[in-house]
Backbone as XML, in Angstrom:
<?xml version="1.0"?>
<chain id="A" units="angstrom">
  <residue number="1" name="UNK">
    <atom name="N" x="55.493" y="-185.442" z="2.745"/>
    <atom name="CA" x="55.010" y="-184.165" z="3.229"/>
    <atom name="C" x="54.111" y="-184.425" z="4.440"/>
  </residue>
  <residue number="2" name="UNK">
    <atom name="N" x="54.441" y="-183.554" z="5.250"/>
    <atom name="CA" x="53.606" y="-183.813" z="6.085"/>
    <atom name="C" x="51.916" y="-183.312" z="6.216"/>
  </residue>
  <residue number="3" name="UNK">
    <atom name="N" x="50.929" y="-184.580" z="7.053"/>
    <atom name="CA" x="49.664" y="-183.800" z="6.801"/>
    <atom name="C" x="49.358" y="-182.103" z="7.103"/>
  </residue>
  <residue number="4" name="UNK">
    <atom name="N" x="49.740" y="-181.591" z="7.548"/>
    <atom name="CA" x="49.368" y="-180.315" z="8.579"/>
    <atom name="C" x="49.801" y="-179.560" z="7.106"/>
  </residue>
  <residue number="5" name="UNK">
    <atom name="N" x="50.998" y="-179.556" z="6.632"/>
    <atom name="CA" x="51.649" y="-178.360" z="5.555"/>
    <atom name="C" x="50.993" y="-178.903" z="4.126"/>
  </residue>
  <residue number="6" name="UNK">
    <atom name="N" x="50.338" y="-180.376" z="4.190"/>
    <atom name="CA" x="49.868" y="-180.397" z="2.993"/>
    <atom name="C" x="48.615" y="-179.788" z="3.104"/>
  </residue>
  <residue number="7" name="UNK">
    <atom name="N" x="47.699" y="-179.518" z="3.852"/>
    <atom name="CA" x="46.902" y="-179.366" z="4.163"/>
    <atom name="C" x="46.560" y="-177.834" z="4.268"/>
  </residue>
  <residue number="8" name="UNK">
    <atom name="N" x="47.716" y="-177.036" z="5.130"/>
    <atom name="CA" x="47.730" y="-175.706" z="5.305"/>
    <atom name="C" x="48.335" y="-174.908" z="4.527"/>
  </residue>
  <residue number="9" name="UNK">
    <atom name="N" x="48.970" y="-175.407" z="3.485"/>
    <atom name="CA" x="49.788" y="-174.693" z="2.762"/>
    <atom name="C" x="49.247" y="-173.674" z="2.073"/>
  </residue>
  <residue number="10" name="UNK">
    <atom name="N" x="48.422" y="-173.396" z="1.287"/>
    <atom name="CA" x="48.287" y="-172.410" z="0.768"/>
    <atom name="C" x="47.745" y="-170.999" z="1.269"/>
  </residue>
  <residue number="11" name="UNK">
    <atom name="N" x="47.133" y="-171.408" z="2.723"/>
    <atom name="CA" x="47.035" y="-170.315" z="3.958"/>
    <atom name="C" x="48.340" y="-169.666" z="4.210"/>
  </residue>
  <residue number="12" name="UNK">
    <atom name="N" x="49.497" y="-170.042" z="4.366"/>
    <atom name="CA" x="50.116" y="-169.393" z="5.028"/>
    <atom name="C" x="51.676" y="-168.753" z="3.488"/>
  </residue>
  <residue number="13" name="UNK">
    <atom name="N" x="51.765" y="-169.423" z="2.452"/>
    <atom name="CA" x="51.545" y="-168.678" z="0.924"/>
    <atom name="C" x="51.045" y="-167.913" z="0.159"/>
  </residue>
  <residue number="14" name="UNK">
    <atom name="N" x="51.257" y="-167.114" z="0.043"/>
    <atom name="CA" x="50.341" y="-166.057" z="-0.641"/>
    <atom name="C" x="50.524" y="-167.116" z="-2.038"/>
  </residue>
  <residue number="15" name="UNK">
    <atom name="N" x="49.429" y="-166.373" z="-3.170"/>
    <atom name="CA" x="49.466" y="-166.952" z="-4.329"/>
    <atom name="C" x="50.460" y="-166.402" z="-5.035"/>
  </residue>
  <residue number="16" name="UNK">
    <atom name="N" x="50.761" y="-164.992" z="-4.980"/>
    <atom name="CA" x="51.971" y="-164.842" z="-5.896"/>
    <atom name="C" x="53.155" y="-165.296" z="-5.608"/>
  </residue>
  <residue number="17" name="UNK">
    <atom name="N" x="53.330" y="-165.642" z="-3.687"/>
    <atom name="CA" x="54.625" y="-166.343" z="-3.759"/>
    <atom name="C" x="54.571" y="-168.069" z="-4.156"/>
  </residue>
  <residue number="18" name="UNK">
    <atom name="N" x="53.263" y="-168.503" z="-4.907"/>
    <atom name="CA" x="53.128" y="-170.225" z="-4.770"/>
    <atom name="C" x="53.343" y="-169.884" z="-6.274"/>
  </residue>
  <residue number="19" name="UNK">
    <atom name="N" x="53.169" y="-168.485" z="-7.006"/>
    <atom name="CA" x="53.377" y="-168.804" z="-8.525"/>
    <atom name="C" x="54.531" y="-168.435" z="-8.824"/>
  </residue>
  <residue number="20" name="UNK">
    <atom name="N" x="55.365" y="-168.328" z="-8.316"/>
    <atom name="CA" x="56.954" y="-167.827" z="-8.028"/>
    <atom name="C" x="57.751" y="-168.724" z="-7.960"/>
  </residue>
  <residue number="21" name="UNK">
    <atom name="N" x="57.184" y="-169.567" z="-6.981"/>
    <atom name="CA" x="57.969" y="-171.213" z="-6.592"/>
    <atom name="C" x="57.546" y="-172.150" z="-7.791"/>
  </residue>
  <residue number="22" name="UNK">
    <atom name="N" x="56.524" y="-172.225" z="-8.066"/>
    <atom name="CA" x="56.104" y="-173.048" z="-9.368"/>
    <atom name="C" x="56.920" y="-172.761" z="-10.152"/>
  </residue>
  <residue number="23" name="UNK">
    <atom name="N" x="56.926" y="-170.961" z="-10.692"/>
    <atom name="CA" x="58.034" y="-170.953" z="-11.947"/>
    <atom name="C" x="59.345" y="-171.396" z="-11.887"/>
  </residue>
  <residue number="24" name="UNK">
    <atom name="N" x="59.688" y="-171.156" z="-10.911"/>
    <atom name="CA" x="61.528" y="-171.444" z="-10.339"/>
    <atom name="C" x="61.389" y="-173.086" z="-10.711"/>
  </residue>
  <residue number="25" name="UNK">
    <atom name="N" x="60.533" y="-173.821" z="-10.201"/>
    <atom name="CA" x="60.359" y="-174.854" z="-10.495"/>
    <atom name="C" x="60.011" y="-175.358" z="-11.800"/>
  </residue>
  <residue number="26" name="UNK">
    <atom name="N" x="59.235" y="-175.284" z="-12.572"/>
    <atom name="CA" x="58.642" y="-175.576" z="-14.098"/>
    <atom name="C" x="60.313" y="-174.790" z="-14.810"/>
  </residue>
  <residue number="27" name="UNK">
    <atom name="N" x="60.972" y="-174.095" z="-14.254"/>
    <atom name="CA" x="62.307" y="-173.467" z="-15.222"/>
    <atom name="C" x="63.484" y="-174.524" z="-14.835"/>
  </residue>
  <residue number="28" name="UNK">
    <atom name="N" x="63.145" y="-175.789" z="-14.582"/>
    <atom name="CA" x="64.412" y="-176.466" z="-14.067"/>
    <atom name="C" x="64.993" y="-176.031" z="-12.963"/>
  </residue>
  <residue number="29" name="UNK">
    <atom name="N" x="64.545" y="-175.136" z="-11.751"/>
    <atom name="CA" x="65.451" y="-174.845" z="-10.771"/>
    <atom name="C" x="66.607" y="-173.676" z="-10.731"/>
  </residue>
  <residue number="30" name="UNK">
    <atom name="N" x="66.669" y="-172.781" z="-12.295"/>
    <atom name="CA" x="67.809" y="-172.201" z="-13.264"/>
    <atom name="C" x="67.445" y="-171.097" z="-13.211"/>
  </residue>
  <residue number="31" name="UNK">
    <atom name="N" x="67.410" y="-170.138" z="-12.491"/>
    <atom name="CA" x="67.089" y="-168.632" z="-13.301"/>
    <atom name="C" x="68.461" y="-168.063" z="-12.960"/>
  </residue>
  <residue number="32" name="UNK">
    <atom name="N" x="68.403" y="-167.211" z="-14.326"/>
    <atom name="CA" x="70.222" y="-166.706" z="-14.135"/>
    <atom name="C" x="69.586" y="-164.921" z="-13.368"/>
  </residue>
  <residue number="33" name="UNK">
    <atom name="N" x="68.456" y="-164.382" z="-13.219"/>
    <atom name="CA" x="67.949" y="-163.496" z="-12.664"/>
    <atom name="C" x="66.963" y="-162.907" z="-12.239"/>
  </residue>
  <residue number="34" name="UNK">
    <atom name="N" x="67.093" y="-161.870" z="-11.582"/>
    <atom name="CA" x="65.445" y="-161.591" z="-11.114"/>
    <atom name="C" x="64.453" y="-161.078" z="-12.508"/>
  </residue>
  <residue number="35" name="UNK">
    <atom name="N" x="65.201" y="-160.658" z="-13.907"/>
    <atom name="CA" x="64.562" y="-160.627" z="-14.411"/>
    <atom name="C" x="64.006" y="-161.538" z="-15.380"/>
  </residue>
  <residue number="36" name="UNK">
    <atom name="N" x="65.074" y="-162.449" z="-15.371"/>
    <atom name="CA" x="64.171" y="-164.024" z="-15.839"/>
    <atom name="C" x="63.082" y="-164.161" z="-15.374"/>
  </residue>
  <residue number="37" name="UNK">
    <atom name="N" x="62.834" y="-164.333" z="-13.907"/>
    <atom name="CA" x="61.690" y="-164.638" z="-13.132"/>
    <atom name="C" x="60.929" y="-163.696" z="-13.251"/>
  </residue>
  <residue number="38" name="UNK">
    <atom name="N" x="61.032" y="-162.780" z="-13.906"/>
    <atom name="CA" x="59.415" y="-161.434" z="-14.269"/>
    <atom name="C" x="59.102" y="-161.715" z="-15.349"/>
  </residue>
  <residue number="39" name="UNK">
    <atom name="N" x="60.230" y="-162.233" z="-16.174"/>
    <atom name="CA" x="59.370" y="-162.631" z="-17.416"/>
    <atom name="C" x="58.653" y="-164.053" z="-17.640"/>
  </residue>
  <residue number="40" name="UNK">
    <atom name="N" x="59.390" y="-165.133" z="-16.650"/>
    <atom name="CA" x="58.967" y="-166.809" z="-16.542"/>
    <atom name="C" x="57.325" y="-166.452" z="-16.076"/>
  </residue>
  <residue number="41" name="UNK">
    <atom name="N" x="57.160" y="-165.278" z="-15.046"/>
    <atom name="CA" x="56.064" y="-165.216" z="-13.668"/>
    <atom name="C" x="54.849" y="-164.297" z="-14.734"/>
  </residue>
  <residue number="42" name="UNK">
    <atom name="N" x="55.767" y="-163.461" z="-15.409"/>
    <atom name="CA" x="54.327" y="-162.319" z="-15.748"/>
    <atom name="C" x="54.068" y="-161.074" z="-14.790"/>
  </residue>
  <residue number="43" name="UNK">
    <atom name="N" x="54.713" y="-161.302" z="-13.896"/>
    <atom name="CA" x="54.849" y="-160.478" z="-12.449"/>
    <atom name="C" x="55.486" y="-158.975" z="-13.107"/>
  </residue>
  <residue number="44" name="UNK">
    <atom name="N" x="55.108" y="-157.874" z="-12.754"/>
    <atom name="CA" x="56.355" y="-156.902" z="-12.945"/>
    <atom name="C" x="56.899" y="-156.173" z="-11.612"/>
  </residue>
</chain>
């Protein structure tokens, strides 16, 4: 990774889209839908 995006990253991420990518991620990469991901996220 580079320094600048390790560094700046969460400036230019909002937090709900960094807890979005986490879930997609922590779910194996697998969601069969958007409503998987409301229920993985907590999001509605």
């Amino acid at each position: 990774m580079f320094p600048i995006i390790k560094l700046g990253y969460r400036r230019s991420i909002s937090e709900v889209k960094l807890a979005i990518l986490q879930a997609i991620h922590k779910s194996g990469d697998s969601l069969e839908s958007l409503e998987e991901l409301v229920d993985v996220t907590g999001f509605n």
